[in-house]
ZAVOFI-544718 format. One line per field, with one value per residue (C-alpha): x, y, z; residue in one letter. Coordinates in nm, 3 decimals. Example, Ala and Ser with C-alpha at 12.3 -4.5 7.8 and 13.67 -1.06 7.14 Angstrom:
// residues 2
xx = c(1.230, 1.367)
yy = c(-0.450, -0.106)
zz = c(0.780, 0.714)
type = c(A, S)
// end
This chain:
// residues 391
xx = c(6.062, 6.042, 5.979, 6.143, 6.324, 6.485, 6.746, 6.771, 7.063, 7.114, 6.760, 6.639, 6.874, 6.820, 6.882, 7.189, 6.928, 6.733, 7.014, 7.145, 6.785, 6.769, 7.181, 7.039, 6.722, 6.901, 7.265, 7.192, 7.016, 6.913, 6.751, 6.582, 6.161, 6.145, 5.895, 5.973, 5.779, 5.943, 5.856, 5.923, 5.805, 6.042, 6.014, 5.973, 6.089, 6.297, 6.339, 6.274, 6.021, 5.856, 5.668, 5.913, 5.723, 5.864, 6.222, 6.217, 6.055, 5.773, 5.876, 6.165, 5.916, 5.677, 5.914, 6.050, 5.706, 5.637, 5.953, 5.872, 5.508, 5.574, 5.891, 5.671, 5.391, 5.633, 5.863, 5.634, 5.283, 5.223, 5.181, 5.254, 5.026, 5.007, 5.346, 5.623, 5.741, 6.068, 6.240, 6.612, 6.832, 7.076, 7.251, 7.038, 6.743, 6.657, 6.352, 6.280, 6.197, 5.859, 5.607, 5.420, 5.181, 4.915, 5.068, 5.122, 5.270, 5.588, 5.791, 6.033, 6.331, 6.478, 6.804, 6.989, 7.199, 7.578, 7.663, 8.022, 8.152, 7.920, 7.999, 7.813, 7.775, 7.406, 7.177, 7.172, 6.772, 6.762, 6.568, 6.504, 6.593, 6.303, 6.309, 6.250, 6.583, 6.632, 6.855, 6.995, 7.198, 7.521, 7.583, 7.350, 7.415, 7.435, 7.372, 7.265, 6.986, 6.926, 7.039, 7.176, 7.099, 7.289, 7.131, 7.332, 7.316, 7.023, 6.882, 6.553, 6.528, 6.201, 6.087, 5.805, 5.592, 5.515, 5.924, 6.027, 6.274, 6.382, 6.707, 7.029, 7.030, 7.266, 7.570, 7.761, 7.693, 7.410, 7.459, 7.146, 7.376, 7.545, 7.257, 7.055, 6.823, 6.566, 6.204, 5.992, 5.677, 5.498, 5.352, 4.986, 4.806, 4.584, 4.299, 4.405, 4.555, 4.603, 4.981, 4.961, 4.809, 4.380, 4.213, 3.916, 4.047, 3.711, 3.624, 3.922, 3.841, 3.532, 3.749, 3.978, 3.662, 3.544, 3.893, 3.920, 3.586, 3.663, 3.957, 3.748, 3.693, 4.003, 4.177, 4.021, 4.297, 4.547, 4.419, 4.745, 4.916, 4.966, 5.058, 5.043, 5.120, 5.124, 5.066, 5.104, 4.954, 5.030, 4.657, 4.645, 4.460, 4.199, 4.139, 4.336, 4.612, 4.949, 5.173, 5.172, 5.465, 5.521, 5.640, 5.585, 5.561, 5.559, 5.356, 5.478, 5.294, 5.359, 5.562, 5.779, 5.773, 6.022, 6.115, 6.041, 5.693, 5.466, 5.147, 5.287, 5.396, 5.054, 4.875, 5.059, 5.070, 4.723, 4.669, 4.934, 4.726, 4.400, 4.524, 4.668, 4.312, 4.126, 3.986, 3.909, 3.733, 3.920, 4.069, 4.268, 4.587, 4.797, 4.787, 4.911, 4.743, 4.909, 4.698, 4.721, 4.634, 4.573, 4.607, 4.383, 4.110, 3.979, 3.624, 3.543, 3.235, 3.276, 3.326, 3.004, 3.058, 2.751, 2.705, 2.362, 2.406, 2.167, 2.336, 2.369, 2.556, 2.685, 2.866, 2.971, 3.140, 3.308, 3.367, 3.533, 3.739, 3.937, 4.016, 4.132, 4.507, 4.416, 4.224, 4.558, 4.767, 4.584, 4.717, 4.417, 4.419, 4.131, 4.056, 3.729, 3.472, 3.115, 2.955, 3.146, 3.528, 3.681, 3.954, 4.218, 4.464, 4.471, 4.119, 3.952, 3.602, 3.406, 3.275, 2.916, 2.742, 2.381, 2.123, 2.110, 2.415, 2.726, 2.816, 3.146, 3.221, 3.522, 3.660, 3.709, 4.080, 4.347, 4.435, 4.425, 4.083, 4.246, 4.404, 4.071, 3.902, 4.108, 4.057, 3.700, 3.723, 3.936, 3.732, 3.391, 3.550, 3.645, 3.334, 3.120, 3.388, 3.265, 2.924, 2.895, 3.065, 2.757, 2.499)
yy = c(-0.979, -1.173, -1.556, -1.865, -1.592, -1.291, -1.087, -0.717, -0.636, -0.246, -0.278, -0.001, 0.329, 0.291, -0.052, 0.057, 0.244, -0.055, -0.316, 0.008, -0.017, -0.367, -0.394, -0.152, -0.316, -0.657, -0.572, -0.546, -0.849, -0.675, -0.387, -0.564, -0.591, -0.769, -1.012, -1.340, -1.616, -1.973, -2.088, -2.476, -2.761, -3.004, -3.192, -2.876, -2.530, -2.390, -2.007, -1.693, -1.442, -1.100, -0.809, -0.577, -0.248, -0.455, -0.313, -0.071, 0.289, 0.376, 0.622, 0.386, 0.096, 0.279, 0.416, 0.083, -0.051, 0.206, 0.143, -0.243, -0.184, 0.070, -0.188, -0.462, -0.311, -0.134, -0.389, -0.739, -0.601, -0.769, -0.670, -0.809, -0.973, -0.822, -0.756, -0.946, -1.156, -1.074, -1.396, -1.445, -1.782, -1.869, -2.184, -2.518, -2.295, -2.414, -2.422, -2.788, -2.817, -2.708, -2.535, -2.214, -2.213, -2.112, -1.821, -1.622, -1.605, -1.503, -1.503, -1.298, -1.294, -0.933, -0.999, -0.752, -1.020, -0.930, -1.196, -1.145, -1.122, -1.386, -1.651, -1.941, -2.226, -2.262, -1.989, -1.995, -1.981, -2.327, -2.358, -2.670, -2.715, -2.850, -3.189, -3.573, -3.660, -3.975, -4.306, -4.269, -3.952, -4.186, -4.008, -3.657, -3.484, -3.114, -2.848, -3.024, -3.087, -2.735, -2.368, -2.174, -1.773, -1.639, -1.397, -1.117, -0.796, -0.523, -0.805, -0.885, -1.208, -1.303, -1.670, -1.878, -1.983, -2.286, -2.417, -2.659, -2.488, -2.380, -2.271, -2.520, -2.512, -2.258, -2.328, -2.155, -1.832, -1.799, -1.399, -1.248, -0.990, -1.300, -1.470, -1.448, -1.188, -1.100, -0.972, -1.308, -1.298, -1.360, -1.173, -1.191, -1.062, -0.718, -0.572, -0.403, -0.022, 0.207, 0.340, 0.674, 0.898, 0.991, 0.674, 0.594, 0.280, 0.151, 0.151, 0.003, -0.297, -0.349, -0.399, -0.619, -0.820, -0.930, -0.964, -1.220, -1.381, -1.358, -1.593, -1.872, -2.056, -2.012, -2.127, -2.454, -2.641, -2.541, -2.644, -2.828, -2.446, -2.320, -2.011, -1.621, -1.350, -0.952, -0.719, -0.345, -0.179, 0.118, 0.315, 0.531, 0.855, 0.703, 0.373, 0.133, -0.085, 0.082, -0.147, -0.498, -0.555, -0.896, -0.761, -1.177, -1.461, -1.809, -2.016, -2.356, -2.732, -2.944, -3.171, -2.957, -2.660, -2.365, -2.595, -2.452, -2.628, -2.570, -2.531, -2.231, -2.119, -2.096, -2.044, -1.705, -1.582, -1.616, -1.418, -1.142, -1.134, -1.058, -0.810, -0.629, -0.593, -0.437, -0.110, 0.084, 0.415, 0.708, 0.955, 1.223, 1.120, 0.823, 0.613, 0.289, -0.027, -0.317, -0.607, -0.978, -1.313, -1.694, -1.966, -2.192, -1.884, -1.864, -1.852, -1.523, -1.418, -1.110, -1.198, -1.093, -1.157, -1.083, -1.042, -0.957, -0.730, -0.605, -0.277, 0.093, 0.136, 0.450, 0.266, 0.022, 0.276, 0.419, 0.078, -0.043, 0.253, 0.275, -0.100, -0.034, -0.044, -0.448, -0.492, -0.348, -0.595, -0.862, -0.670, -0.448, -0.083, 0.121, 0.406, 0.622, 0.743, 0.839, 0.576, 0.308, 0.197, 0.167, -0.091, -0.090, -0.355, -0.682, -0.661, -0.360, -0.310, -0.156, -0.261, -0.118, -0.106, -0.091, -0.059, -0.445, -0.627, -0.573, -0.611, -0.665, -0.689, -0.681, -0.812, -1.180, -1.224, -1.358, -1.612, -2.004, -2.102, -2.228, -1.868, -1.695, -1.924, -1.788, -1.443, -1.501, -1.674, -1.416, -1.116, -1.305, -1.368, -1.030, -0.856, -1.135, -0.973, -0.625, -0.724, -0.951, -0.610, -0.395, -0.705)
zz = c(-1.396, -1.064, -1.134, -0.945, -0.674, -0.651, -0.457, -0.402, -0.236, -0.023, -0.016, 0.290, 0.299, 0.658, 0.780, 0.976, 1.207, 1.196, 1.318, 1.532, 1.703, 1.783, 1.904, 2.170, 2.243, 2.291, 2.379, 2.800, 2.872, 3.222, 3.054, 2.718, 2.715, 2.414, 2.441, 2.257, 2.132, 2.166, 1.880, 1.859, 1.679, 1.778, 1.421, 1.234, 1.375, 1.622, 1.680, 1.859, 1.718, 1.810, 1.622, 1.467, 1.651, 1.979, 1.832, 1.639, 1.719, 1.523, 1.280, 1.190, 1.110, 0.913, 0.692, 0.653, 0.596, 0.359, 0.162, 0.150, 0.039, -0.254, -0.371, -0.376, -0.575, -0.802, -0.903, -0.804, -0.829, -0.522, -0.111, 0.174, 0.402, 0.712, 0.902, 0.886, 1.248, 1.319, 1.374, 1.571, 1.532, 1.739, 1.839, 1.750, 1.569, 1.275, 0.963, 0.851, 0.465, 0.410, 0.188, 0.217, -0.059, 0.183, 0.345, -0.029, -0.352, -0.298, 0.058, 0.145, 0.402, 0.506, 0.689, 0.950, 0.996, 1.038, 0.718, 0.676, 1.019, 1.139, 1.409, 1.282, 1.047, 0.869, 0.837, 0.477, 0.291, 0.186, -0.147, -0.316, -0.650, -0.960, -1.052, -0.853, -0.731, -1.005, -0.868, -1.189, -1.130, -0.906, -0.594, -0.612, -0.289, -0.232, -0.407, -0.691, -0.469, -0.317, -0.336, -0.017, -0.038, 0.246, 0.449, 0.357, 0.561, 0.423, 0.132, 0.062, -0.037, -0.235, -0.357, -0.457, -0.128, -0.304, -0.340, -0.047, 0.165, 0.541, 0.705, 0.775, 1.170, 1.326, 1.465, 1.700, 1.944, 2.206, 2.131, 2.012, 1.858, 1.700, 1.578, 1.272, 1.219, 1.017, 0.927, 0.755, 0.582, 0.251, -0.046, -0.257, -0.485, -0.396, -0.598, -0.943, -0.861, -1.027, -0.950, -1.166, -1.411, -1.366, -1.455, -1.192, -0.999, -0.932, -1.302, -1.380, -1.100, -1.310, -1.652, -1.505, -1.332, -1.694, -1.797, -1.570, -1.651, -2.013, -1.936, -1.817, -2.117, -2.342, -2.063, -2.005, -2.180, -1.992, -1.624, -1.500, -1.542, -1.212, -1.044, -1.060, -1.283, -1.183, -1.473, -1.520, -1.808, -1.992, -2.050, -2.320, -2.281, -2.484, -2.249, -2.481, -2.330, -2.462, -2.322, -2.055, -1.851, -1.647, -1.300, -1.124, -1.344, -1.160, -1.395, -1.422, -1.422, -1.137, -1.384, -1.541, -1.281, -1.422, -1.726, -2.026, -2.062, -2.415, -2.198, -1.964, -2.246, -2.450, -2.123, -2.076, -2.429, -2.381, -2.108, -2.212, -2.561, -2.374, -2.111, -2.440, -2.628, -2.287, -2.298, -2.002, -1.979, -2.158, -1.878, -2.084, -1.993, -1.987, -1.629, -1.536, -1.369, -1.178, -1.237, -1.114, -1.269, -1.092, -1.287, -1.238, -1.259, -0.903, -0.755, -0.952, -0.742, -0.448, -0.112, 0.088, 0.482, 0.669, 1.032, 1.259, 1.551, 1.835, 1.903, 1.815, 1.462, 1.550, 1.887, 1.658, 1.405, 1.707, 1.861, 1.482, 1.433, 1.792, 1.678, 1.313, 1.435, 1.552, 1.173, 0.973, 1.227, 0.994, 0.702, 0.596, 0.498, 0.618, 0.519, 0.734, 0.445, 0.593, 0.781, 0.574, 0.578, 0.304, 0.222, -0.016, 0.071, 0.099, -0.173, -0.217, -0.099, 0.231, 0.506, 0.666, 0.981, 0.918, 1.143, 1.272, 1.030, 0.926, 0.565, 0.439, 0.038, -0.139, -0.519, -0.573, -0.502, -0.686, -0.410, -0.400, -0.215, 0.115, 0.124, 0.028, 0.305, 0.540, 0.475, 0.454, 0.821, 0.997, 0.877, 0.992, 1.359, 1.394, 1.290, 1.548, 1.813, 1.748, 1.686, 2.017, 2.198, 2.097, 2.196)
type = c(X, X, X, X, X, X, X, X, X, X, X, X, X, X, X, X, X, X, X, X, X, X, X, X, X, X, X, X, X, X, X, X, X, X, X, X, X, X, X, X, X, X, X, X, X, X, X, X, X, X, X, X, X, X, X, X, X, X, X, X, X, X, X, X, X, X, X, X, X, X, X, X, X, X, X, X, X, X, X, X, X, X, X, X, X, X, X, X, X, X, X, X, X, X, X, X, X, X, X, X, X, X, X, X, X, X, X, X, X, X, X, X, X, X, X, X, X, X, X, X, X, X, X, X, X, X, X, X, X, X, X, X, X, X, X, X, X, X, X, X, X, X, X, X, X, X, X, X, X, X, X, X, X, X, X, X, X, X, X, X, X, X, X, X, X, X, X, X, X, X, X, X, X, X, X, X, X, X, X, X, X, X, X, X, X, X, X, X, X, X, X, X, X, X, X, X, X, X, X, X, X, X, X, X, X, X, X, X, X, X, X, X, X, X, X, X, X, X, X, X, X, X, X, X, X, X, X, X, X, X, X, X, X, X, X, X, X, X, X, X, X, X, X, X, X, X, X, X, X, X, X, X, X, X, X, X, X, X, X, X, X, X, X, X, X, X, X, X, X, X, X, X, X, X, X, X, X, X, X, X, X, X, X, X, X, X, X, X, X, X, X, X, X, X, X, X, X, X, X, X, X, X, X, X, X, X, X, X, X, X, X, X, X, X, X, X, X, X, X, X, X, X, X, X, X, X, X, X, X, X, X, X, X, X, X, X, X, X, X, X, X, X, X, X, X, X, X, X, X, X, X, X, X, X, X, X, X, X, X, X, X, X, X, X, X, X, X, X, X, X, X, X, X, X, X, X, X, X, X, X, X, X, X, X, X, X, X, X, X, X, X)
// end
């Protein structure tokens, strides 16, 4: 079970081919395209970052972002959002303490950074520990303070997006073979999916729906609980729950955070007792479902965007689907079903071109509001785009 952070070390078979790609991309500086964003906040940030597809070829990176994707799901019950920057530190870059509880759940730092033979000081993940630093405590410095995760070599680093933390600043070479390197981003909560056996998925959306609106009131006590839990059930032939697992568990309060707190406690007992008593529709053999929970319960109504248009719907089916590869780039996955397009990641839930709107509706996600707002905000500008291109 995932909770404050976790490491998985040897984490892509191929990440030699990956740091083998980028040596060879970087190594001649007369030859190198990369183009590089300066990214600098002169209070905040300082480093160098690109998309990964600007390094490595595209087989490479889709297996890669294959193998992150099914990880994720199978052992956090979570995805990532969109694709990861890949970011590159080198002498004087640094991360200033902040918070991402925005951006995701969880964050995660994959490193192809040579650790052990490295020629710097800093580097390190800086996460900041629980707790109000107390005058009382004579002389707390340190690491009683924070934690430093080194960046290892091929480890995936994951952590709570809401924990304070950045990167000590680097040290030493100018090299961007010397530097560190690694593929950033964050991970939320999708739609429920079902990850094996027959049962219908969008059946099983609809159990979990009322699941989560069955919460609403038992859980009223417990509003200072905070945080997210993923789930996977175990469904019986028969529909009834054989079995809950806790892949990601970060409830905490913001008083005790990962202290053992009575409230959490209760709060998630509560929620593991209910997920336990579901039933879902039988399907004749066993299947499994990966499930996620916000505490405090979410706005638990759809999200409907709606857009008019004066053009053709079938130009503007053809017009959507040569720009699918920019939608994923915001971390959708479209499928092409009909006249409709189907989505299954980051929500599940389809979008339509009708004759003079376009309607897009998907489940009520698991996400704080600011992070739900956003969604709701980037999908409506880019279906005004298309629907300005037919006009």
């Amino acid at each position: 079970m995932i909770r404050r952070q976790h490491v998985a070390a040897d984490f892509f078979p191929e990440a030699e081919a990956m740091r083998a790609a980028y040596d060879e991309k970087v190594g001649n500086a007369y030859r190198q395209a990369i183009e590089w964003q300066y990214f600098c906040d002169p209070r905040m940030y300082t480093y160098l970052r690109t998309a990964p597809q600007q390094v490595f070829a595209q087989p490479l990176w889709r297996r890669f972002d294959r193998h992150l994707r099914q990880w994720c799901m199978e052992h956090a019950g979570l995805v990532p959002t969109g694709e990861p920057n890949l970011h590159l530190m080198v002498n004087g870059c640094t991360l200033g303490l902040h918070s991402d509880f925005q951006n995701g759940t969880l964050g995660f730092v994959y490193s192809l950074t040579r650790w052990e033979s490295r020629k710097f000081a800093g580097g390190e993940t800086l996460l900041m520990r629980d707790g109000v630093p107390s005058y009382r405590k004579h002389h707390v410095q340190g690491e009683v303070l924070y934690e430093l995760v080194p960046a290892r070599f091929n480890q995936l680093l994951l952590f709570d997006d809401r924990i304070v933390h950045g990167t000590p600043t680097i040290q030493g070479s100018m090299d961007p073979l010397e530097g560190r390197i690694a593929l950033v981003g964050h991970l939320r909560a999708a739609s429920p999916v079902v990850t094996a056996g027959p049962l219908d998925e969008a059946a099983a959306r609809e159990v979990i729906a009322g699941f989560h609106r069955s919460l609403a009131q038992p859980l009223k006590p417990f509003k200072e609980v905070q945080g997210v839990t993923s789930l996977r059930l175990a469904v019986a032939a028969d529909g009834r729950v054989e079995s809950v697992e806790v892949l990601t568990d970060n409830f905490v309060t913001a008083q005790s955070g990962y202290e053992a707190d009575d409230d959490v406690a209760a709060a998630r007992a509560l929620v593991l007792d209910a997920a336990a008593k579901l039933r879902f529709p039988g399907a004749g053999r066993t299947s499994k479902l990966i499930a996620p929970v916000l505490l405090p319960l979410p706005d638990l109504r759809p999200v409907e965007i709606v857009v008019a248009h004066a053009g053709q719907a079938a130009v503007l089916r053809e017009a959507l689907k040569a720009q699918l590869k920019e939608v994923e780039a915001l971390g959708f996955r479209v499928e092409v079903q009909g006249d409709s397009f189907a989505v299954r990641e980051p929500l599940a839930g389809t979008i339509r071109i009708e004759s003079h709107r376009i309607v897009a509706f998907f489940d009520a996600p698991m996400w704080v509001p600011s992070q739900r707002e956003h969604f709701q905000a980037a999908l409506a500008e880019k279906l005004g785009m298309l629907a300005r291109y037919a006009g």
